[in-house]
PyMOL commands that place a pseudoatom at each C-alpha (Angstrom):
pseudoatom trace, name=CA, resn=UNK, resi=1, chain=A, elem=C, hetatm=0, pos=[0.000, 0.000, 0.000]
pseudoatom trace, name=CA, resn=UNK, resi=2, chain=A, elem=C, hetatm=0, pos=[1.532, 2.969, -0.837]
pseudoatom trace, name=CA, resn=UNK, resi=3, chain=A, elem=C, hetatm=0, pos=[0.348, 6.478, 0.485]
pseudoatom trace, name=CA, resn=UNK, resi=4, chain=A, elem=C, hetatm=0, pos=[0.840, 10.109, -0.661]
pseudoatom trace, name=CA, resn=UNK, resi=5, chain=A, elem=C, hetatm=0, pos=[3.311, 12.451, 0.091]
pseudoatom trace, name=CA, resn=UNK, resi=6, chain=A, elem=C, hetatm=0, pos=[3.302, 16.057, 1.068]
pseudoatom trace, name=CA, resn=UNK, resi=7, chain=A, elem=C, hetatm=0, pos=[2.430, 17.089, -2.709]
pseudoatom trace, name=CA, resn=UNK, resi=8, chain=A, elem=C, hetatm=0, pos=[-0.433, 14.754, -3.394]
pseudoatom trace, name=CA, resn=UNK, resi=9, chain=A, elem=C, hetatm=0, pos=[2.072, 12.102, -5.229]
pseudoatom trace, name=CA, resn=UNK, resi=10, chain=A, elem=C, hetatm=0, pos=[2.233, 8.409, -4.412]
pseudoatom trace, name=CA, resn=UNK, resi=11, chain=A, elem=C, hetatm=0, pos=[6.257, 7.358, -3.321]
pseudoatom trace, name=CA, resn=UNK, resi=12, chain=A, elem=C, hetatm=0, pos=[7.987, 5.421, -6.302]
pseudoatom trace, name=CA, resn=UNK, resi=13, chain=A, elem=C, hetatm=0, pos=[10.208, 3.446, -3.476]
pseudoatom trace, name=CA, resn=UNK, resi=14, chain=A, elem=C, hetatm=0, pos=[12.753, 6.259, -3.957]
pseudoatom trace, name=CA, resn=UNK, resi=15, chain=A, elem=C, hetatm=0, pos=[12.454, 7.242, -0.225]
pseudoatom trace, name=CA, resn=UNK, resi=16, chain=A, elem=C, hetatm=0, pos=[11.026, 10.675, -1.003]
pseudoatom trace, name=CA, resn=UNK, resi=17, chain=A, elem=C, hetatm=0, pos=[7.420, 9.800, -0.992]
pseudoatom trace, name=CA, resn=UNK, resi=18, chain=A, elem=C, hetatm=0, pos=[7.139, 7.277, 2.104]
pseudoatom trace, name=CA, resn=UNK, resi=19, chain=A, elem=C, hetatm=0, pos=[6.493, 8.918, 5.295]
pseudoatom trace, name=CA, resn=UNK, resi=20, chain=A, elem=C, hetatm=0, pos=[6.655, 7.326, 8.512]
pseudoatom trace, name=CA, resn=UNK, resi=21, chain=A, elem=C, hetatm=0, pos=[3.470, 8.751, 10.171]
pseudoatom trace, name=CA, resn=UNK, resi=22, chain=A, elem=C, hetatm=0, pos=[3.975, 7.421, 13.780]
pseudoatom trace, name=CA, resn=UNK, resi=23, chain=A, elem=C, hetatm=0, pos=[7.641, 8.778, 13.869]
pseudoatom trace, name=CA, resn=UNK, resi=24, chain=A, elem=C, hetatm=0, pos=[7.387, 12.048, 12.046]
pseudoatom trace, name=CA, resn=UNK, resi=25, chain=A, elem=C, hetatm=0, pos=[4.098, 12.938, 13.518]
pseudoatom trace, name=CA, resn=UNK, resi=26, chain=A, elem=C, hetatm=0, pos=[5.721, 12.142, 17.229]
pseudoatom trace, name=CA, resn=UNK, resi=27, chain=A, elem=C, hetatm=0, pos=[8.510, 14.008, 16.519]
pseudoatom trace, name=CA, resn=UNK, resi=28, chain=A, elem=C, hetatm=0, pos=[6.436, 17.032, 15.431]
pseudoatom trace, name=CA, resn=UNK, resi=29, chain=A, elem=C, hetatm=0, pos=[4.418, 16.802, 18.780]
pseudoatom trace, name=CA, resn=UNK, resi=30, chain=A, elem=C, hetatm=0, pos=[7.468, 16.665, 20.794]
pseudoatom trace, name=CA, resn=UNK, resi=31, chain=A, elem=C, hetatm=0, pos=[9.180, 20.039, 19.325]
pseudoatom trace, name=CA, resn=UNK, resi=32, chain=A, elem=C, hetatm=0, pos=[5.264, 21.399, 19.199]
pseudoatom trace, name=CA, resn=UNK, resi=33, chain=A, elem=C, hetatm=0, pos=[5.225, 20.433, 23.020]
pseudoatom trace, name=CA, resn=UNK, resi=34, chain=A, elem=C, hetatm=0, pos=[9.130, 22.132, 23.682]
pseudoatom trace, name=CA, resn=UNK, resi=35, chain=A, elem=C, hetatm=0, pos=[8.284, 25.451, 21.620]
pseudoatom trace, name=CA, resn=UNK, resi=36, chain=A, elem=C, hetatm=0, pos=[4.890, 25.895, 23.843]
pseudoatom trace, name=CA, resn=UNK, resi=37, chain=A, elem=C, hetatm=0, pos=[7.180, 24.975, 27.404]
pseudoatom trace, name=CA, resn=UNK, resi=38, chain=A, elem=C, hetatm=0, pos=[9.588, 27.409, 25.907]
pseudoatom trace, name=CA, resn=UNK, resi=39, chain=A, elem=C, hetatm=0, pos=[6.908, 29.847, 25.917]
pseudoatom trace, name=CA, resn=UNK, resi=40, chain=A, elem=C, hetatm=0, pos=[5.112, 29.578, 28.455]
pseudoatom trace, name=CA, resn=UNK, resi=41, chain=A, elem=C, hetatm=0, pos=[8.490, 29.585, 30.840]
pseudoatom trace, name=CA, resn=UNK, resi=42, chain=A, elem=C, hetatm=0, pos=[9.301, 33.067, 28.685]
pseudoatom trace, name=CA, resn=UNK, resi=43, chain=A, elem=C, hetatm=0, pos=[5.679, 34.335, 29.874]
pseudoatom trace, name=CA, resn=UNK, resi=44, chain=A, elem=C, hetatm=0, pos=[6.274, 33.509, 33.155]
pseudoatom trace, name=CA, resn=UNK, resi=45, chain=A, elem=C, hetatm=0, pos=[9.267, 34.803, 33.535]
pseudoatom trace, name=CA, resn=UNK, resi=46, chain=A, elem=C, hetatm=0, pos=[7.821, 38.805, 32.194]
pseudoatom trace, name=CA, resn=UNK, resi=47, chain=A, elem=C, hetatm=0, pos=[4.925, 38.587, 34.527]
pseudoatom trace, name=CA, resn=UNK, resi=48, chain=A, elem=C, hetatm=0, pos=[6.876, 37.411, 37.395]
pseudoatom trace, name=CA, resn=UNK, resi=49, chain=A, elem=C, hetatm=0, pos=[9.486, 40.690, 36.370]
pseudoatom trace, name=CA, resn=UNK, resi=50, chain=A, elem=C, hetatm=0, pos=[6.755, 42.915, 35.787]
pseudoatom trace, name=CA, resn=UNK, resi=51, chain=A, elem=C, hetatm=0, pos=[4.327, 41.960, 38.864]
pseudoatom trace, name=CA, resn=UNK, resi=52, chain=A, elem=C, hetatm=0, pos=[7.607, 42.190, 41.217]
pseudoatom trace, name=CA, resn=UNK, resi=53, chain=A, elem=C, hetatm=0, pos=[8.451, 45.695, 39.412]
pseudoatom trace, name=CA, resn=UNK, resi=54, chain=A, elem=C, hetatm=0, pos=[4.878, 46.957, 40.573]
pseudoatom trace, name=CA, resn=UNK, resi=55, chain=A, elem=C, hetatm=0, pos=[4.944, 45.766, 43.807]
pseudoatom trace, name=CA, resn=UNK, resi=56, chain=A, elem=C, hetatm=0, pos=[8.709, 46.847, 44.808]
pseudoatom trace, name=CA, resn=UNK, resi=57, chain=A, elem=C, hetatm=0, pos=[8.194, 50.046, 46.881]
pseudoatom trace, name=CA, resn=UNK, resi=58, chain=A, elem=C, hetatm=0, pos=[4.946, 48.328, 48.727]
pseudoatom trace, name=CA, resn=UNK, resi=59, chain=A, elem=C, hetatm=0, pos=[7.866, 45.675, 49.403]
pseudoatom trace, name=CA, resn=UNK, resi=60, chain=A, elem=C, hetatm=0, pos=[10.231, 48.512, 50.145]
pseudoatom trace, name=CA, resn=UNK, resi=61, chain=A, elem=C, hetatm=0, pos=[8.012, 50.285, 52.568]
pseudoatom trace, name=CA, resn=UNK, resi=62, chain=A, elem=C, hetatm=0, pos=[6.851, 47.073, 54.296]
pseudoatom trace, name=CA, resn=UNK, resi=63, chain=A, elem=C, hetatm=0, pos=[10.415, 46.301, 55.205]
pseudoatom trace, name=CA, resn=UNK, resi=64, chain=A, elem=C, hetatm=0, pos=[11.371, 49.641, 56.466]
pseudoatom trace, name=CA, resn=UNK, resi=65, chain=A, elem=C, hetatm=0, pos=[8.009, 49.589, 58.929]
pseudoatom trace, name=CA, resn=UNK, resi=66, chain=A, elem=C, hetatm=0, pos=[9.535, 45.608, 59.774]
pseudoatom trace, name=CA, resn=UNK, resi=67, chain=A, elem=C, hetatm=0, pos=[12.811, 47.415, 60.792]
pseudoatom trace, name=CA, resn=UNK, resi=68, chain=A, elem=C, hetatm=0, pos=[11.383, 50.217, 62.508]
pseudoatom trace, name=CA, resn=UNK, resi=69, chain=A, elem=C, hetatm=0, pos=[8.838, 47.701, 64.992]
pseudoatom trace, name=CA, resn=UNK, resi=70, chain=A, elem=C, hetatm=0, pos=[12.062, 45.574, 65.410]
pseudoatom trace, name=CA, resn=UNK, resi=71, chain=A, elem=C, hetatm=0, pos=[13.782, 48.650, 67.001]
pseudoatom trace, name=CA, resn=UNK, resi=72, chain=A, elem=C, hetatm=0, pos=[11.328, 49.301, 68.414]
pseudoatom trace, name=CA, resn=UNK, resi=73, chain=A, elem=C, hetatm=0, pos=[10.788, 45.971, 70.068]
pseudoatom trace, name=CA, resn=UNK, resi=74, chain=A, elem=C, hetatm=0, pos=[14.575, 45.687, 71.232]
pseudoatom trace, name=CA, resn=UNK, resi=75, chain=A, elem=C, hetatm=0, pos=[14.155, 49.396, 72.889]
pseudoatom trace, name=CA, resn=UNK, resi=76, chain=A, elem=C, hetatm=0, pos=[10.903, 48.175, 74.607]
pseudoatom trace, name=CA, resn=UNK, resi=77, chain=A, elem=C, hetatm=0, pos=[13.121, 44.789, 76.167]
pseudoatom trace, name=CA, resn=UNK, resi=78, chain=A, elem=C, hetatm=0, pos=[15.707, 46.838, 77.571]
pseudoatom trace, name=CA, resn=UNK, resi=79, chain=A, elem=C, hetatm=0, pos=[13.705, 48.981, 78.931]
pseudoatom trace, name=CA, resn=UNK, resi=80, chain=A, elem=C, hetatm=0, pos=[11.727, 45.901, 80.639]
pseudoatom trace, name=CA, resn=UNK, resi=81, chain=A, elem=C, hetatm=0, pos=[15.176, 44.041, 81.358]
pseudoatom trace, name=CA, resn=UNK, resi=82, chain=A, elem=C, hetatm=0, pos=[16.238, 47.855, 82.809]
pseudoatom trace, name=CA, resn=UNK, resi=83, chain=A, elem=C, hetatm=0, pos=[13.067, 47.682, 85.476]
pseudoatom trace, name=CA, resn=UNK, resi=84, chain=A, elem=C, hetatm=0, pos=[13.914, 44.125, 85.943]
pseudoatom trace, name=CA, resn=UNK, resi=85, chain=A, elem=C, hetatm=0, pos=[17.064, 44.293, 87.390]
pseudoatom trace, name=CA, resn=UNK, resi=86, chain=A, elem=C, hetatm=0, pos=[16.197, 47.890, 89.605]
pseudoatom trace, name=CA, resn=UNK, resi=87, chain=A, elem=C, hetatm=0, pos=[13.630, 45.603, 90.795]
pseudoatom trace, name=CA, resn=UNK, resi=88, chain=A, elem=C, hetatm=0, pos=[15.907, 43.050, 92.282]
pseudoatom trace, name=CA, resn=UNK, resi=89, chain=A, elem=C, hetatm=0, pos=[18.034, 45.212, 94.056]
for i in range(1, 89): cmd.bond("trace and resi %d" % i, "trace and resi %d" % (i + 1))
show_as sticks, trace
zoom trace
């Protein structure tokens, strides 16, 4: 059984007109399948850049008001370790 080749033409047994369906039609999936990770990792990649660009000073801010309770904190426990040991004496 012979079947046709890209240009409508049945193979003469020269090698040029006998395609191997299952292999070249696998093959084509897998590169489809690489191009489309390919991508979709590109995509990714610009939103993660761009949603990370937009959100950088909220990110900024949010550690500065971190740092500032932290001080904040430590100046509150020596005060309390300060009344602790005036207590003891």
């Amino acid at each position: 059984m012979s079947h046709t080749n890209g240009n409508g033409h049945a193979g003469k047994g020269n090698g040029h007109g006998e395609v191997a369906y299952g292999e070249f039609g696998s093959d084509l999936g897998h590169a489809g399948i690489e191009q489309m990770d390919d991508r979709a990792g590109r995509i990714c990649s610009t939103q993660r850049q761009h949603i990370g660009a937009a959100n950088r000073p909220k990110i900024v801010a949010a550690r500065e008001e971190l740092s500032d309770v932290d001080r904040e904190l430590e100046k509150v426990r020596d005060e309390r370790r300060g009344e602790q040991a005036s207590s003891r004496r």
